[in-house]
ZADO-696986 format. One record per atom (N, C-alpha, C): residue in three letters; x, y, z; atom name. Coordinates in steps of 0.001 Angstrom, whole numbers. Layout:
! ZADO-696986
<node ala <X Y Z> CA>
...
This chain:
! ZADO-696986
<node unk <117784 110623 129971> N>
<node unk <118790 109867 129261> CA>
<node unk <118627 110112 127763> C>
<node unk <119855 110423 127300> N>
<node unk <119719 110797 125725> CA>
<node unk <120495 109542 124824> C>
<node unk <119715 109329 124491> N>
<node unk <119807 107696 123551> CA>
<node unk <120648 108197 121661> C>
<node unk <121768 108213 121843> N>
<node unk <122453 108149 120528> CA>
<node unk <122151 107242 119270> C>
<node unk <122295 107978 118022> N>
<node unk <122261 107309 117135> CA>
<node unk <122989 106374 116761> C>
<node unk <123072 105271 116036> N>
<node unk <124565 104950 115972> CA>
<node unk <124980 105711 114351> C>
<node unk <126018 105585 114275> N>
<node unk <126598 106118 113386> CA>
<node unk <127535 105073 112192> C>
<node unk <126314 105423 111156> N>
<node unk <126694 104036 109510> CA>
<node unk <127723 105135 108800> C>
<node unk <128506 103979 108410> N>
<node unk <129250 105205 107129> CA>
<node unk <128581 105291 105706> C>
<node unk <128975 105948 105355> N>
<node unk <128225 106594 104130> CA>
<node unk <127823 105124 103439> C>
<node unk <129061 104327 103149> N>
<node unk <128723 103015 102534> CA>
<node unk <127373 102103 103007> C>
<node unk <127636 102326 104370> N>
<node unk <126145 101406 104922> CA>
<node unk <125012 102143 104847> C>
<node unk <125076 103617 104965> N>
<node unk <123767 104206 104570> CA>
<node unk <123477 104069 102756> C>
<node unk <124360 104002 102270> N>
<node unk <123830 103646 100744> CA>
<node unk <123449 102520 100763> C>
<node unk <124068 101817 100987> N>
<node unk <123594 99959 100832> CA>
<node unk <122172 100363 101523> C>
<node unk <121612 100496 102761> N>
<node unk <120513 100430 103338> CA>
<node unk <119577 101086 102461> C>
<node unk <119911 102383 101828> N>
<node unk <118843 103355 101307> CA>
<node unk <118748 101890 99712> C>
<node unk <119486 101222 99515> N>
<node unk <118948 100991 98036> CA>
<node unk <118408 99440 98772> C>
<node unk <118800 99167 99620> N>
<node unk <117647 98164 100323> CA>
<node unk <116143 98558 100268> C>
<node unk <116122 99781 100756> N>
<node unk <114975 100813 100765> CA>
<node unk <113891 100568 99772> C>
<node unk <115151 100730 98742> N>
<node unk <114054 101067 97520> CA>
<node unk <113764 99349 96915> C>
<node unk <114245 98610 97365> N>
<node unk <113765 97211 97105> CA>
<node unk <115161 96395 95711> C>
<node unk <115842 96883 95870> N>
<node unk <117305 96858 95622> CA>
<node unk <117819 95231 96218> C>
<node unk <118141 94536 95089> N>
<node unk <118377 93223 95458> CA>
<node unk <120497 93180 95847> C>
<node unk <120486 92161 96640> N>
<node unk <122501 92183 96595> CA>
<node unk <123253 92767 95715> C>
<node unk <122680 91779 94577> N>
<node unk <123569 92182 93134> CA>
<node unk <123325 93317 92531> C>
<node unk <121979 93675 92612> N>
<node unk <121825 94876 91967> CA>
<node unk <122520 96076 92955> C>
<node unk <122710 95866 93605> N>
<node unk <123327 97114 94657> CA>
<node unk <124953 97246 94703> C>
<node unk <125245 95617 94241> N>
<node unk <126922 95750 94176> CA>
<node unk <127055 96349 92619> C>
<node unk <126290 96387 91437> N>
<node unk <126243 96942 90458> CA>
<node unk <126337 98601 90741> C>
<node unk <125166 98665 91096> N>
<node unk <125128 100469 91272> CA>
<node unk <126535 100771 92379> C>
<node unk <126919 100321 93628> N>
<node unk <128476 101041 93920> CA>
<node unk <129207 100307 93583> C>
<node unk <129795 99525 92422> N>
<node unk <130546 98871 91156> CA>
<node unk <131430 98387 92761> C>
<node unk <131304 97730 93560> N>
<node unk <131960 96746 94711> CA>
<node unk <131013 95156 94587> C>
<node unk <132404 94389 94833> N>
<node unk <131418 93102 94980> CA>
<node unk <130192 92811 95573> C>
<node unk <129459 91226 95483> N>
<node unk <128291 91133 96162> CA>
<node unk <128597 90747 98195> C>
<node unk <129374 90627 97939> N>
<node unk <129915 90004 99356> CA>
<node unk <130630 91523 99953> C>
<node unk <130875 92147 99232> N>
<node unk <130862 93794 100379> CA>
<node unk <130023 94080 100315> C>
<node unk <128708 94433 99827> N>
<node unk <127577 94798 99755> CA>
<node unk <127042 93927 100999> C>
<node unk <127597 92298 101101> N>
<node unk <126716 91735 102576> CA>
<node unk <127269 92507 103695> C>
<node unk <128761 92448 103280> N>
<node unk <129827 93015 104479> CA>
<node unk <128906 94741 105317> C>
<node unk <128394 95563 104174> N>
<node unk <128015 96420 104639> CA>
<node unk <126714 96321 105893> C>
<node unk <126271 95565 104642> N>
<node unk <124578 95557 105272> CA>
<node unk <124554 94713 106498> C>
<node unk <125624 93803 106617> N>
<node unk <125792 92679 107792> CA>
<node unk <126178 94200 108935> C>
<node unk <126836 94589 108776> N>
<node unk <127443 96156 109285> CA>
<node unk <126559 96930 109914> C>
<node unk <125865 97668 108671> N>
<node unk <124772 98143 109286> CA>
<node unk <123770 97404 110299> C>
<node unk <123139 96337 109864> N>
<node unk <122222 95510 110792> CA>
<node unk <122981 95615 112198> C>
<node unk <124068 95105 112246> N>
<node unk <124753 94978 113899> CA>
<node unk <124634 96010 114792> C>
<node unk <124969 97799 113268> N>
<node unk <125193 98481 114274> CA>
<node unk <123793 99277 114910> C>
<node unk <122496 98777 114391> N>
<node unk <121437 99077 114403> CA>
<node unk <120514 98130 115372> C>
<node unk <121129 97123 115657> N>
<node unk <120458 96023 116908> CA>
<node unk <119553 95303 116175> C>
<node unk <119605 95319 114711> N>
<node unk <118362 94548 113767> CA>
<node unk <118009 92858 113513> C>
<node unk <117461 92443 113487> N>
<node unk <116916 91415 113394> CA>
<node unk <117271 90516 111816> C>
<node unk <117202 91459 110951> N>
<node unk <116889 91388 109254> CA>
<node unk <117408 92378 108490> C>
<node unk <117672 91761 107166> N>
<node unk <117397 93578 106444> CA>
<node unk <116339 94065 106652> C>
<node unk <115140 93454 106415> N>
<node unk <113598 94511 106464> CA>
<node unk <114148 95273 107721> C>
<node unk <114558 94847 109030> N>
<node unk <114453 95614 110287> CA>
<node unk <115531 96251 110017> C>
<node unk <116337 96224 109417> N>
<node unk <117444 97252 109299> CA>
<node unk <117115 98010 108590> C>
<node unk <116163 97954 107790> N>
<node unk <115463 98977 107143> CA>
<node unk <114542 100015 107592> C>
<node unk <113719 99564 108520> N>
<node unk <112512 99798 109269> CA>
<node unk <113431 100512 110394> C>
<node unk <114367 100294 110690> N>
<node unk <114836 100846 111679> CA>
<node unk <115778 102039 111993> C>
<node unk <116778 102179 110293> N>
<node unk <117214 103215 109412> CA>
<node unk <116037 104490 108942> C>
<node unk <114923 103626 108852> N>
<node unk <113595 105240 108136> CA>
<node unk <113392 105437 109796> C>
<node unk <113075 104568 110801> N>
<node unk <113020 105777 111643> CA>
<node unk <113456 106228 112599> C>
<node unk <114942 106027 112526> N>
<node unk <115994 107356 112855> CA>
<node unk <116485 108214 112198> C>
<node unk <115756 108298 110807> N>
<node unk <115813 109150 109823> CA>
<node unk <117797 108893 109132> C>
<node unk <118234 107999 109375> N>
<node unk <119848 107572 109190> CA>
<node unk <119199 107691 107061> C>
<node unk <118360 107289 106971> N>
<node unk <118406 107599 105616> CA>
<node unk <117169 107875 105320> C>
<node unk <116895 108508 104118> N>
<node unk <115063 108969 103476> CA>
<node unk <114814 108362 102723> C>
């Protein structure tokens, strides 16, 4: 059985990668100049489509399916 990735759009892999780097809400809706509440919208996004628990686990769980570096 071959177990698929899921597939973030570019937006949720950015939001996640600057989660990564320890990147707070606001500071992340700053760097892609979108509100703080799309920035949740994403990351709420990503987490779902990743089966995560948290951001940390949406994080932890993005480095290792390699979805971001």
């Amino acid at each position: 059985m071959t177990l698929s990735r899921p597939l973030l759009s570019p937006r949720e892999r950015e939001t996640v990668h600057w989660l990564a780097e320890g990147k707070t809400i606001r500071d992340i809706a700053v760097l892609m100049d979108v509100s703080a509440e799309t920035v949740k919208s994403h990351v709420n996004s990503a987490r779902n489509k990743l089966g995560a628990l948290n951001r940390p686990h949406t994080v932890a769980k993005a480095l290792r399916m390699r979805l971001i570096a």
